[in-house]
Structures are given as structure tokens and as C-alpha cells.
N, CA, C and O of each residue as an XYZ file, in Angstrom:
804
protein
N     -10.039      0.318    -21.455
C      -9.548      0.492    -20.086
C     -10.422      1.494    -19.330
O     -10.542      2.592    -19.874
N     -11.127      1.277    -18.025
C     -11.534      2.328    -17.160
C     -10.741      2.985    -17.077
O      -9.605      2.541    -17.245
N     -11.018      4.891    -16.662
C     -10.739      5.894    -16.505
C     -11.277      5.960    -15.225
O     -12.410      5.609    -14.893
N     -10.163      6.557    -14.333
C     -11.374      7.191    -13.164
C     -10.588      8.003    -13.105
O      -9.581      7.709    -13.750
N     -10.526      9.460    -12.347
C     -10.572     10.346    -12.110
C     -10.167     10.441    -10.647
O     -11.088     10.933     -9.996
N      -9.156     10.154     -9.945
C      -8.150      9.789     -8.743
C      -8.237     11.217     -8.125
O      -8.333     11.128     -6.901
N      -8.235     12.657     -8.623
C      -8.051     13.816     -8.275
C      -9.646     14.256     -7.148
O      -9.821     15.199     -6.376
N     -10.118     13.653     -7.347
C     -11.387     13.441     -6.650
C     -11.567     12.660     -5.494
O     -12.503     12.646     -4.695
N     -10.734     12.145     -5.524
C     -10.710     11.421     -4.102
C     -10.798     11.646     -2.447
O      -9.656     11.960     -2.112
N     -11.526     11.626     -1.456
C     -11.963     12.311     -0.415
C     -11.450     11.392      0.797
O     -11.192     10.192      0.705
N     -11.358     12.125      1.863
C     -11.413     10.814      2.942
C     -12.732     10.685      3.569
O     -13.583     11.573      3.522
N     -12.907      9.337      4.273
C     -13.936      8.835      4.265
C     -14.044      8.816      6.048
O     -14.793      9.427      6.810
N     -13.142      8.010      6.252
C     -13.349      7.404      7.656
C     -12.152      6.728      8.678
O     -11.840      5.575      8.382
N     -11.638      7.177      9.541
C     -10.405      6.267      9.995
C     -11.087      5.369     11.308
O     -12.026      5.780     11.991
N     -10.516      4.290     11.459
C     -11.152      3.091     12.203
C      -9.781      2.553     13.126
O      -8.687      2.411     12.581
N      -9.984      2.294     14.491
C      -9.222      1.615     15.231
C      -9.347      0.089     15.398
O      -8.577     -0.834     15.664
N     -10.827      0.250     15.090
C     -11.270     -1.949     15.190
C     -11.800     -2.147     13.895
O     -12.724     -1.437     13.499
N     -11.341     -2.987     13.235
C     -12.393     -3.769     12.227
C     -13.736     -3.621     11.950
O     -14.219     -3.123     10.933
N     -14.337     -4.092     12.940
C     -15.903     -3.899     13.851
C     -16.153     -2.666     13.502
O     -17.274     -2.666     12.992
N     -15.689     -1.571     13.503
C     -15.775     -0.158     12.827
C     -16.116      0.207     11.873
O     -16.832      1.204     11.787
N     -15.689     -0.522     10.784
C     -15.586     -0.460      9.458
C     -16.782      0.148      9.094
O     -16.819      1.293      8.643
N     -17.882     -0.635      9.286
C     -19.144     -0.623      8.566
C     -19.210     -0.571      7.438
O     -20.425     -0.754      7.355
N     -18.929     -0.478      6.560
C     -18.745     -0.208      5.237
C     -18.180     -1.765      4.304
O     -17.021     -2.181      4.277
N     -19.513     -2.458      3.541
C     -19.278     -3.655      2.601
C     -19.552     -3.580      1.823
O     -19.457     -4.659      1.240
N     -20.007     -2.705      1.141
C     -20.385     -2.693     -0.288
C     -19.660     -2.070     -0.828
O     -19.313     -0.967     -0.406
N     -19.106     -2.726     -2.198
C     -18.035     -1.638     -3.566
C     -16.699     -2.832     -3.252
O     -16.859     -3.980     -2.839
N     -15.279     -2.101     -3.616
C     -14.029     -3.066     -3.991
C     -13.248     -1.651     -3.314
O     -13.357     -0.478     -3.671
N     -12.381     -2.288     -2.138
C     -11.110     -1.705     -1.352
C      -9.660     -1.661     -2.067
O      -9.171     -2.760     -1.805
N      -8.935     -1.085     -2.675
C      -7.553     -1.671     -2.984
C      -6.788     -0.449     -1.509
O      -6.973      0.733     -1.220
N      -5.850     -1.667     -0.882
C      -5.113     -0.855      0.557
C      -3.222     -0.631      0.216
O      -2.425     -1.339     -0.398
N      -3.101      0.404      0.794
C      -1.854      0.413      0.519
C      -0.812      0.115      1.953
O      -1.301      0.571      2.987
N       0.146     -0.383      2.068
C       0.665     -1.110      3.213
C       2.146     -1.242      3.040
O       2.728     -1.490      1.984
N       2.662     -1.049      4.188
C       4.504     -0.916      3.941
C       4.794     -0.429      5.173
O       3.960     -0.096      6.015
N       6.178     -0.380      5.302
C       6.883      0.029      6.567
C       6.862      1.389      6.973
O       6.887      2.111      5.975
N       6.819      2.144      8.222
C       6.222      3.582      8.571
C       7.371      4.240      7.119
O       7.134      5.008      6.187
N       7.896      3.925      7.296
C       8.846      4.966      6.599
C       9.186      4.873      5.032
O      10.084      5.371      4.353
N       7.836      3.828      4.666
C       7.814      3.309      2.889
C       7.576      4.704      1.834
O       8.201      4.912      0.794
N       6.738      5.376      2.291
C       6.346      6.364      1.120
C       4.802      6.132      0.786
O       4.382      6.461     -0.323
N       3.831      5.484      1.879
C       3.041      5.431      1.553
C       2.028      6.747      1.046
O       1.528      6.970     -0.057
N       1.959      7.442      2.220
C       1.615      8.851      2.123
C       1.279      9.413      1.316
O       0.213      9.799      0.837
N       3.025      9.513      1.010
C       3.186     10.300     -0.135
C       2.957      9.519     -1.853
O       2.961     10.090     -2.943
N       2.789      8.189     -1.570
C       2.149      7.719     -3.023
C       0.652      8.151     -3.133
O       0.087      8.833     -3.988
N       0.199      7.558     -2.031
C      -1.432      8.273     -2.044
C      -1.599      9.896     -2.535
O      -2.308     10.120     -3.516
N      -1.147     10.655     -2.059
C      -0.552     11.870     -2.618
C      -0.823     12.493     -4.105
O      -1.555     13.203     -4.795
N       0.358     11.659     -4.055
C       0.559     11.484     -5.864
C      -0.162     10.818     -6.645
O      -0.180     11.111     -7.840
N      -0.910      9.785     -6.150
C      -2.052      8.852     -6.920
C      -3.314     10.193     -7.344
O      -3.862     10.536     -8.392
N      -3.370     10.611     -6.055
C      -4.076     12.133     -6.351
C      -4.556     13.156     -6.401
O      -5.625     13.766     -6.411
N      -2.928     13.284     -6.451
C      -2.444     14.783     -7.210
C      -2.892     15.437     -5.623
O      -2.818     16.664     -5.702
N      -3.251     15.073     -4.471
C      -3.806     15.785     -3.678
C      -2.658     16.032     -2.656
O      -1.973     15.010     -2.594
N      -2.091     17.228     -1.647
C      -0.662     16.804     -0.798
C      -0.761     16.665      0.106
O       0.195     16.212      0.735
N      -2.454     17.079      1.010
C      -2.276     16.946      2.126
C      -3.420     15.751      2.359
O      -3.693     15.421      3.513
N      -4.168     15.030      1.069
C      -4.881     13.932      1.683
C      -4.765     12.929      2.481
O      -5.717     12.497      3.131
N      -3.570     12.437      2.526
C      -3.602     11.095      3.363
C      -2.061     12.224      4.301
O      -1.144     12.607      3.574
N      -2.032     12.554      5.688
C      -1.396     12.678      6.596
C      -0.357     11.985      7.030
O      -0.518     11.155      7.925
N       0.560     12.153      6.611
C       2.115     11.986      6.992
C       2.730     12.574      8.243
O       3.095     13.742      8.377
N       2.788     11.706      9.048
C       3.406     12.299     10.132
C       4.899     12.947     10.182
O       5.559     12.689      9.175
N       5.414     13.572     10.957
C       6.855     14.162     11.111
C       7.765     12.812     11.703
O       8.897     12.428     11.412
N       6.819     12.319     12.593
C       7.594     10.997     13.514
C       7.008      9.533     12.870
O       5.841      9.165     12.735
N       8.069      8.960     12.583
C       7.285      7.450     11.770
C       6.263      7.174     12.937
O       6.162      7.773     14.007
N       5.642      6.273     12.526
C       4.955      4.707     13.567
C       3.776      6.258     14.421
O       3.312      6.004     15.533
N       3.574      7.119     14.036
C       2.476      7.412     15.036
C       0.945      7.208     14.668
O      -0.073      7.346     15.346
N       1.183      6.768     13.125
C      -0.288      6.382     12.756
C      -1.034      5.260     13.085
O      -0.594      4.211     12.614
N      -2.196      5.170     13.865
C      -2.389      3.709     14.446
C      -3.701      3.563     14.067
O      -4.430      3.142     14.964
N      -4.310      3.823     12.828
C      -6.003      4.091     12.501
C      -5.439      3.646     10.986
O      -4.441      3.886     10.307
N      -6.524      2.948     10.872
C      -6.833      2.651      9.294
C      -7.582      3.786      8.762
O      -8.455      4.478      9.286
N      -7.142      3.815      7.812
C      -7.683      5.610      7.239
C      -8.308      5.048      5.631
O      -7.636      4.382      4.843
N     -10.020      5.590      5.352
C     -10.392      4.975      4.459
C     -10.770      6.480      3.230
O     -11.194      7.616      3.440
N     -10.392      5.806      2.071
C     -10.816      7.107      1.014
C     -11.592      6.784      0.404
O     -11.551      5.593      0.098
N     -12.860      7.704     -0.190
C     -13.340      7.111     -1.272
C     -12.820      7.758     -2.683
O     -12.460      8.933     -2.756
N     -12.824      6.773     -3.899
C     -12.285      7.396     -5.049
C     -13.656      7.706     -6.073
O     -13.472      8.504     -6.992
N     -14.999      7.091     -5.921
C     -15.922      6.596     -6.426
C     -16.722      6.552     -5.589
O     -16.355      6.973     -4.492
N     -18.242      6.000     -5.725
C     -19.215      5.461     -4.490
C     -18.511      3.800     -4.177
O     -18.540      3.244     -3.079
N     -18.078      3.393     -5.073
C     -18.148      1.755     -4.755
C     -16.649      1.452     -5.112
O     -16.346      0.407     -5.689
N     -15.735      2.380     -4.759
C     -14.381      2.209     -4.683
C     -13.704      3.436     -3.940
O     -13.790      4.663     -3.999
N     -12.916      2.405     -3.136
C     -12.078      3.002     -2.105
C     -10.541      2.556     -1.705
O     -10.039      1.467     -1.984
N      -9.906      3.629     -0.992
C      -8.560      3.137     -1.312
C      -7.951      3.360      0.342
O      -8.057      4.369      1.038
N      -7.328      2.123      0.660
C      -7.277      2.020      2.460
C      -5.867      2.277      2.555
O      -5.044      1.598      1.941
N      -5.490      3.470      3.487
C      -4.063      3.229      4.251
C      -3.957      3.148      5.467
O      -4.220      3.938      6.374
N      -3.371      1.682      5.428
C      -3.267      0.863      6.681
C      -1.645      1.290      7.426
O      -0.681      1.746      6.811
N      -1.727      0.965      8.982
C      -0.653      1.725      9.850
C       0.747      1.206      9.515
O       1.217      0.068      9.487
N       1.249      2.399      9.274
C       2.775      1.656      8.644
C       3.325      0.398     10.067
O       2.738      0.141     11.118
N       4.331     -0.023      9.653
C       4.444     -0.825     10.636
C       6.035     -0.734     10.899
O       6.599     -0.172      9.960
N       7.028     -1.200     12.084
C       8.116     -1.606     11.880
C       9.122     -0.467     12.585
O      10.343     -0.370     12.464
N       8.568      0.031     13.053
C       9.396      1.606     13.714
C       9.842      1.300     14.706
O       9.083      1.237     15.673
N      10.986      1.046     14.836
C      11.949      0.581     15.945
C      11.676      1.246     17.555
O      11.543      0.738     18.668
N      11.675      2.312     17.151
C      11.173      3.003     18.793
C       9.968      3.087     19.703
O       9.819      3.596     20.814
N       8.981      2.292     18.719
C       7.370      2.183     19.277
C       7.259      0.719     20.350
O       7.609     -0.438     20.114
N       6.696      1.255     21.448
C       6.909      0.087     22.613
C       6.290     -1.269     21.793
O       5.420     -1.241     20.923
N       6.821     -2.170     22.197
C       6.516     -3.451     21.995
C       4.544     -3.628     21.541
O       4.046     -4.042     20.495
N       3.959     -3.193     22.633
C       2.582     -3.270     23.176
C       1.711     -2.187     21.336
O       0.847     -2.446     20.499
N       2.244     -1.542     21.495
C       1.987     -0.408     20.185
C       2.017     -1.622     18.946
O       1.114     -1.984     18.191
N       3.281     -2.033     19.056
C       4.059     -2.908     17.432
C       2.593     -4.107     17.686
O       1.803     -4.088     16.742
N       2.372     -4.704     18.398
C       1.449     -5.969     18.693
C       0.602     -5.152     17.864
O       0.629     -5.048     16.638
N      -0.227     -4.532     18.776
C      -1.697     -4.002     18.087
C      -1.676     -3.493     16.987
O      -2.738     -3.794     16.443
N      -0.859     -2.671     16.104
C      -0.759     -2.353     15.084
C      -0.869     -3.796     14.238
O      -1.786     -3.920     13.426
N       0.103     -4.897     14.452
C       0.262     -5.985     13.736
C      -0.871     -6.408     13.626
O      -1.394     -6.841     12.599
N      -1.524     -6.274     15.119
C      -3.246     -7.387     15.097
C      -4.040     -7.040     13.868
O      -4.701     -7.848     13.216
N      -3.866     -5.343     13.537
C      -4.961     -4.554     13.227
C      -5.001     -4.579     11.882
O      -5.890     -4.166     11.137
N      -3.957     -5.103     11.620
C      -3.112     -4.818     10.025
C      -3.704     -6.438      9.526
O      -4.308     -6.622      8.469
N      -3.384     -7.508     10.520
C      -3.633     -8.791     10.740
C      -4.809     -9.082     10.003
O      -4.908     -9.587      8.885
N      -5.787     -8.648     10.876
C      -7.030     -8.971     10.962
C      -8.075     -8.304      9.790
O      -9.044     -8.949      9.389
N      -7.729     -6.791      9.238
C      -7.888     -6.325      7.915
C      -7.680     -7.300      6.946
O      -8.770     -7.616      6.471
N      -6.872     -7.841      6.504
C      -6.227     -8.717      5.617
C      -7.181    -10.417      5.996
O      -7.884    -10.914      5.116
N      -7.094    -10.804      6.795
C      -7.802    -11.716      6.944
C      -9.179    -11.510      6.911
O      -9.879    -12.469      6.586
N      -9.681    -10.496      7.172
C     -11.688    -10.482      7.491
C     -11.824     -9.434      6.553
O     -13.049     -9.451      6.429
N     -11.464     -8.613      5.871
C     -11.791     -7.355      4.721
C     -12.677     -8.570      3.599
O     -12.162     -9.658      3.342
N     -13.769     -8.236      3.146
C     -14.353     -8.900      1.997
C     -14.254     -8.555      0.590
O     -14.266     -9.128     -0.499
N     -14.121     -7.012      1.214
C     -14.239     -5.832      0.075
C     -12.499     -5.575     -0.669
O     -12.205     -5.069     -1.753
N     -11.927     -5.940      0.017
C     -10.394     -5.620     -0.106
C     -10.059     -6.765     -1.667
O      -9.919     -7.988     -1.652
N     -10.036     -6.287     -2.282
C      -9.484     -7.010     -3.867
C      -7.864     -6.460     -4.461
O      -7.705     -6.680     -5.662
N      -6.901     -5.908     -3.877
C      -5.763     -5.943     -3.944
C      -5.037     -4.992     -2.927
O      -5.527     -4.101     -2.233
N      -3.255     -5.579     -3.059
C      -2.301     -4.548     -2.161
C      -1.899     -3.705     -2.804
O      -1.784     -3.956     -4.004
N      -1.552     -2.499     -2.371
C      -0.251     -2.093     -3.105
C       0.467     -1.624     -2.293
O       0.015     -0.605     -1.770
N       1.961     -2.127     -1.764
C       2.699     -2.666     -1.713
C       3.954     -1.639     -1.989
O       4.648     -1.602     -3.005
N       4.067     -0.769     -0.753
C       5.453      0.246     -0.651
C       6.998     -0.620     -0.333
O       6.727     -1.270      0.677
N       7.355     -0.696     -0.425
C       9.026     -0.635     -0.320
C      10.297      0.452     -0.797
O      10.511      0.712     -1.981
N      11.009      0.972      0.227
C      12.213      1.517     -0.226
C      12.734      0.946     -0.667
O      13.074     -0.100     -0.114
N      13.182      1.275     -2.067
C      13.773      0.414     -2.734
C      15.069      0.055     -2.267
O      15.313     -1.100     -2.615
N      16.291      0.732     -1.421
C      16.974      0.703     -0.536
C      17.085     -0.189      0.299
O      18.230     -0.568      0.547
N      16.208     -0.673      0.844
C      15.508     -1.554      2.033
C      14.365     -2.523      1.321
O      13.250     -2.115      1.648
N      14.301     -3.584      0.520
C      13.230     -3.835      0.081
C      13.205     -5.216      1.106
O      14.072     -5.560      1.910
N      11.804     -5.929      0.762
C      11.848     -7.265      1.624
C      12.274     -7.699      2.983
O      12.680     -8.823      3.277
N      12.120     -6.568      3.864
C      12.240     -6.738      5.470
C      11.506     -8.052      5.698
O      10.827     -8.651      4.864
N      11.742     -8.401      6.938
C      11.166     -9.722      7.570
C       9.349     -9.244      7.818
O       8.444    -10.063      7.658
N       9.168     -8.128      8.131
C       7.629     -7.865      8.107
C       7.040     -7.913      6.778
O       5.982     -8.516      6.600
N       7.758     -7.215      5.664
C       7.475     -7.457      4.164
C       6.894     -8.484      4.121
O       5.671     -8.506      3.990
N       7.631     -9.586      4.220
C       7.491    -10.896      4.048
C       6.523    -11.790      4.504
O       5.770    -12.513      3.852
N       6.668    -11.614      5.991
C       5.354    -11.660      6.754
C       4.087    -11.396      6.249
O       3.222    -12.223      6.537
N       3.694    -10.225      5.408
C       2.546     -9.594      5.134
C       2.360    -10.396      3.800
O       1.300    -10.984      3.587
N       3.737    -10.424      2.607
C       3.272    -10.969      1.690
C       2.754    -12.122      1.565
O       1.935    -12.326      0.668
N       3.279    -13.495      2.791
C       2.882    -14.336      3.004
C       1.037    -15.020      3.424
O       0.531    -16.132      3.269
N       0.671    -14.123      3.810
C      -0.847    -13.900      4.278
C      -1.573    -13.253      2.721
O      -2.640    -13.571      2.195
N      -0.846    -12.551      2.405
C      -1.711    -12.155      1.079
C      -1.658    -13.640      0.261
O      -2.727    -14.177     -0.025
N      -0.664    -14.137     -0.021
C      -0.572    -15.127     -0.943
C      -1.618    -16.252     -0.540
O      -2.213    -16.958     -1.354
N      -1.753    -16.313      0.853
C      -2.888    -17.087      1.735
C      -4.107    -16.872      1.515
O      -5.092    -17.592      1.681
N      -3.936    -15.326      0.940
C      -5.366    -14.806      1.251
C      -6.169    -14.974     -0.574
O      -7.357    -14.953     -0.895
N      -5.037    -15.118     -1.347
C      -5.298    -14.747     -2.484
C      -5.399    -13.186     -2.808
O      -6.256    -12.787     -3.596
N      -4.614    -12.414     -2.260
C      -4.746    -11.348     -2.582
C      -3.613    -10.448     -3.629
O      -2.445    -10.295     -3.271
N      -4.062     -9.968     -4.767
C      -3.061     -9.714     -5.499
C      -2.408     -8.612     -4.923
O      -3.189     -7.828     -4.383
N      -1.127     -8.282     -4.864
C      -0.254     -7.848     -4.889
C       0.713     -6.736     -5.978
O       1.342     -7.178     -6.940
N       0.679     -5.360     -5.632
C       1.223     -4.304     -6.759
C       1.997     -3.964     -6.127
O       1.580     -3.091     -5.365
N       3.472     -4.294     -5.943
C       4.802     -3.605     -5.458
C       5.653     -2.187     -6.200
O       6.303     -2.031     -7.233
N       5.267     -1.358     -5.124
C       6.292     -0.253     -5.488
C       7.473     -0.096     -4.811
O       7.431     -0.553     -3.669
N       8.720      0.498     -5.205
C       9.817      0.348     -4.755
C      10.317      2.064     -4.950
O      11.053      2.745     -5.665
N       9.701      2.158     -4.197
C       9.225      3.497     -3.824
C      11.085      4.515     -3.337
O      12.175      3.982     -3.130
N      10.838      5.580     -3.318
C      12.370      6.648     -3.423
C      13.311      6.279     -4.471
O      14.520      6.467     -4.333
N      12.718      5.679     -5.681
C      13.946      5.370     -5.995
C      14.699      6.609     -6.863
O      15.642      6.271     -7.577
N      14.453      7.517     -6.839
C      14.986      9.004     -7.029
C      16.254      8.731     -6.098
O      17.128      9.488     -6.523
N      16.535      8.318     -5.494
C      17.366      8.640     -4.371
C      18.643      7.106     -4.878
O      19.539      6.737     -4.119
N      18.428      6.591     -6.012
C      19.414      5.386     -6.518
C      19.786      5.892     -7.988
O      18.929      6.422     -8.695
N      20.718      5.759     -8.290
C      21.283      5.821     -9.749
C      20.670      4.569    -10.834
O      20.467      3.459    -10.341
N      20.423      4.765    -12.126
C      19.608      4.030    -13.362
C      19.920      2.594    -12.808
O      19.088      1.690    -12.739
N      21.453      2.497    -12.361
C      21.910      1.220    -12.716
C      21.919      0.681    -11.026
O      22.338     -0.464    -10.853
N      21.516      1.395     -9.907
C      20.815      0.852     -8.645
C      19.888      0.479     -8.456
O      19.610     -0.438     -7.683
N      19.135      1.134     -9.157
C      17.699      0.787     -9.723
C      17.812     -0.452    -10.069
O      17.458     -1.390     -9.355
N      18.396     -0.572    -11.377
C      17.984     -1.890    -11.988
C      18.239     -2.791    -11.238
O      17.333     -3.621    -11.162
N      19.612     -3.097    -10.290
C      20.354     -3.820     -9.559
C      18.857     -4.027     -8.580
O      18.270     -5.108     -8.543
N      18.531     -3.173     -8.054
C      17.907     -3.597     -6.937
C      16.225     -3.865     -7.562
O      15.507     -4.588     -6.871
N      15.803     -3.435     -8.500
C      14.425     -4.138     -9.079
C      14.693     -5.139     -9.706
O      13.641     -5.313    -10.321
N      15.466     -6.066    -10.047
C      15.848     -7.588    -10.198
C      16.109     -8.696     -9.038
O      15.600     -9.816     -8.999
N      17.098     -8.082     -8.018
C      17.287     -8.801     -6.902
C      15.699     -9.078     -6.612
O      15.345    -10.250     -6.483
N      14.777     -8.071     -6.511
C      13.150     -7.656     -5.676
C      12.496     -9.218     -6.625
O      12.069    -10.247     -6.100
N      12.598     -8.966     -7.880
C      11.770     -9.906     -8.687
C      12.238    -11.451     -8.511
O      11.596    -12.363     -7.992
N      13.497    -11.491     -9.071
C      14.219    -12.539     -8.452
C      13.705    -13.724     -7.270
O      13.598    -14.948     -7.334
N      13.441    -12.694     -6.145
C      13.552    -13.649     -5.216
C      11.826    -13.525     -4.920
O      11.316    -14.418     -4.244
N      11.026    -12.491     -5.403
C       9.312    -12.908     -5.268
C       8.727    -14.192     -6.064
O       7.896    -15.077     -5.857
N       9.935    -13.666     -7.447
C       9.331    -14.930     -8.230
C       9.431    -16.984     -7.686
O       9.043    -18.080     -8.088
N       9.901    -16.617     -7.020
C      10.230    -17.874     -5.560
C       8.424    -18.557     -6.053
O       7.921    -19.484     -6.689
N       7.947    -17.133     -5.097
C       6.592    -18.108     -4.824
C       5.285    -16.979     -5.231
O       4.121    -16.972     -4.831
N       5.742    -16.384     -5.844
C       4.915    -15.945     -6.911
C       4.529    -15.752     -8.176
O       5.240    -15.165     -8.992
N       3.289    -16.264     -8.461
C       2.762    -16.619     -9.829
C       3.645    -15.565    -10.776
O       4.545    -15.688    -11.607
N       2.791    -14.315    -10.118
C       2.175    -12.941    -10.852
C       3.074    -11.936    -10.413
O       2.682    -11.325     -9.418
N       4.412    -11.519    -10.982
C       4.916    -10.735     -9.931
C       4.994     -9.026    -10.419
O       5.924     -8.883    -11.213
N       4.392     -7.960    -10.191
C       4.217     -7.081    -10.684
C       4.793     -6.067    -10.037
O       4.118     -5.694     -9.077
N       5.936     -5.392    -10.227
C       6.843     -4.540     -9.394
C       7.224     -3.248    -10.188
O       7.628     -3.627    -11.287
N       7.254     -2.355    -10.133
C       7.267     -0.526    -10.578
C       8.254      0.148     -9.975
O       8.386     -0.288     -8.832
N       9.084      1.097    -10.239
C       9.922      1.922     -9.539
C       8.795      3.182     -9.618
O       8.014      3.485    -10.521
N       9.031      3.764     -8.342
C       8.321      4.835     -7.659
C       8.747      5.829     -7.002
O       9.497      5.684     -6.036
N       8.274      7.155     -7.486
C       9.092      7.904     -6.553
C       7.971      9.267     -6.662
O       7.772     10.008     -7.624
N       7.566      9.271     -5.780
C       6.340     10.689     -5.442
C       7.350     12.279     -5.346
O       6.742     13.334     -5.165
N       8.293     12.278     -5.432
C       9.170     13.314     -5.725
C       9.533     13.662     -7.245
O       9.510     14.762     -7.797
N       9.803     12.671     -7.654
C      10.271     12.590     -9.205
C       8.419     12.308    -10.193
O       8.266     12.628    -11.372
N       7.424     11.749     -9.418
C       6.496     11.637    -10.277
C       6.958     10.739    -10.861
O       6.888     11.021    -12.058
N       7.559      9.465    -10.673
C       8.066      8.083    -11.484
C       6.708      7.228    -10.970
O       6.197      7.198     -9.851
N       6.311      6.532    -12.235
C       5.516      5.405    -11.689
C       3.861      5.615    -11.550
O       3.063      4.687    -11.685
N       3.518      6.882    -11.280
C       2.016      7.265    -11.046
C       1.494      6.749    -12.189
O       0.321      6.412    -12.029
N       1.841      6.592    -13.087
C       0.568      6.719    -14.187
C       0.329      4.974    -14.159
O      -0.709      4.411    -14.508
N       1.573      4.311    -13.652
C       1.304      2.562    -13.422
C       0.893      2.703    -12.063
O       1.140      1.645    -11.484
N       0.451      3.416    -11.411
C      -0.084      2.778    -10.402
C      -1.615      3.124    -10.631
O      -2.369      2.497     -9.886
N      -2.140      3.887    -11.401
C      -3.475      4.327    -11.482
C      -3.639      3.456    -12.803
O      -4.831      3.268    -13.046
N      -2.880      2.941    -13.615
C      -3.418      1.605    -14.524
C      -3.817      0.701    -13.731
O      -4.986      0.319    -13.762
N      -2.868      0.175    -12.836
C      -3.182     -0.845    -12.370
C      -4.415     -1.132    -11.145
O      -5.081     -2.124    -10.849
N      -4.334      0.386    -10.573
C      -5.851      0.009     -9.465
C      -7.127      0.258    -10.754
O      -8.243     -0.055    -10.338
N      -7.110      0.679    -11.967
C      -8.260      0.892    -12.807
C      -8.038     -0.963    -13.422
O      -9.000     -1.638    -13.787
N      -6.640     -1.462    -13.405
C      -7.317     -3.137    -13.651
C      -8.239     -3.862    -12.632
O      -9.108     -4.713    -12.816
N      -7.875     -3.384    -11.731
C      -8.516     -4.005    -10.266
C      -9.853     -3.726    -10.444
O     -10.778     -4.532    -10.550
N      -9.890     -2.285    -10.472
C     -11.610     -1.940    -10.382
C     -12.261     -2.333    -11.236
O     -13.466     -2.429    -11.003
N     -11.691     -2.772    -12.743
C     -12.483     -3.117    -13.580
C     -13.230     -5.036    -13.357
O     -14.340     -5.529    -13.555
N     -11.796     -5.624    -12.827
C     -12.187     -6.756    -12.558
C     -12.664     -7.197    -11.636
O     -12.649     -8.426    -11.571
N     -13.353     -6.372    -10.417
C     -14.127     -6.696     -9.574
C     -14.897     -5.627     -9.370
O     -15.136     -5.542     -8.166
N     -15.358     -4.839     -9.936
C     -16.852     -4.239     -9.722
C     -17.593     -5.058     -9.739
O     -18.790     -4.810     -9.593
């Protein structure tokens, strides 16, 4: 199994257009979920770092794709949460486009990973997004993120319902309880982006 060394991880670059990017060479894994998933704070905890990836006080104000590097030829993208009820209409569009169009034109991008409150799992945007990945061929690593905040047997209740109904129309369904407070789950989420990196370097 690759080892990498996640505690090292820097930021790179945040981008408002695609066209921005500049950057094609190496393997992207992005992390993506609703403003209020826990993305942040998984990045965080992926490594070990608290103030690397910027968490706002107010959901939905992040509107930049924010790029890290973990490696020279691996990097790890957090894309604008989405879904914040109070952000004007015009905001929710462009965010969607931006999120859109990553997912469709990224070359470099070789997997999701995939926040959900476990509380709240499978919103209609969830769905939305997973649907385009499955389009896209893009694998998919679901966390079900706070679940510090559910009892053993909420947990289970609600990481079965999650599998249950992915396994619908997914092959491969790979789902983790997560919680960047409790430290649940980190060490599967840094297995699993070291499967990624191994299988597409």
C-alpha cells in the first residue's frame, strides 16, 4: 500500500473559472457536499492541519475552488459547498455551474469524496451530483460525516438506509462514518485516497 504523508499538505491555488485552473498534470481527488457537510473540517483532519482549508462562520460564503497540493503530482480540491438556503438564487446558479463544469471538464480529477451529515444524508443536490459522477465515471468515497452527534445504533440505522438505497445504481458502494471531532474514519479516508493515487499515477 502507498504511504503518503497528508501532514504536508499546502494550499496551492483558489480559482473562480475553470479556465483558471492551469494546472494538468498529476491525479485530483475533490471533496464536495452541502455548505454545512463537514467538508472543512475533514480536510482538516485528513491533515492533521486546523486552519488549512477555511471554514467559514456563515455557510454558502465560499465561492472559489480551493486547490491543495499533497505531493507534486497529487492534489486534493475543495469545491463550494452548495445548498444554503439564504444565498440569492443568482449565487446558488453559479456556484452549481462551477461545481458543474469541474466535474464535467477536470481530466485530472480521478475520484469524490463525498460529505454527508449523516443526519441529512441524500438531499436532492446529493443526488444530483452523484448522478453526473456516475456519468462521469467517477468513483465515489462517501462520508457520513458528524456522526458523533448519533448514538451506535443511529449510526447503524442511518449507514444502511445510505447503502441501501446507493446500492440502487451503484456498482461500488463505499460509505465510512466520519466525524473530525471524534477522529472517526481518518485513517479510511487516507487508505482510500492512497488507493486512488496508487491507481492512477
Amino acid at each position: 500500500m502507498v504511504s503518503i504523508i497528508y501532514n504536508k499538505t499546502f494550499f496551492l491555488k483558489s480559482v473562480s473559472k475553470i479556465s483558471d485552473i492551469n494546472i494538468e498534470h498529476g491525479i485530483e481527488i475533490a471533496f464536495i457536499g452541502y455548505s454545512n457537510s463537514g467538508k472543512s473540517s475533514a480536510i482538516n483532519s485528513l491533515t492533521n492541519q486546523k486552519k488549512l482549508a477555511r471554514s467559514s462562520k456563515k455557510p454558502g460564503r465560499t465561492q472559489l475552488i480551493n486547490f491543495f497540493q499533497v505531493i507534486s503530482n497529487f492534489r486534493i480540491v475543495d469545491l463550494p459547498g452548495y445548498g444554503y438556503a439564504k444565498c440569492p438564487m443568482s449565487i446558488k446558479l453559479k456556484w452549481q455551474k462551477l461545481i458543474y463544469n469541474y466535474l464535467k471538464k477536470r481530466k485530472p480529477l480521478k475520484g469524490l469524496v463525498f460529505l454527508m451529515d449523516i443526519r441529512y444524508p441524500l438531499k436532492i443536490y446529493d443526488q444530483y451530483i452523484i448522478n453526473i459522477a456516475i456519468n462521469q465515471n467517477i468513483p465515489i468515497f462517501i462520508l457520513l460525516s458528524k456522526c458523533d452527534k448519533l448514538t451506535l445504533t443511529q449510526q447503524k440505522k442511518q449507514f444502511q438506509i445510505v447503502y441501501t438505497k446507493l446500492k440502487i445504481f451503484l456498482q461500488d458502494v463505499h460509505i465510512e462514518l466520519f466525524s473530525s471531532f471524534k477522529k472517526i474514519g481518518i485513517s479510511k479516508l487516507q487508505s482510500q485516497l492512497n488507493i486512488w493515487y496508487k491507481q492512477y499515477k
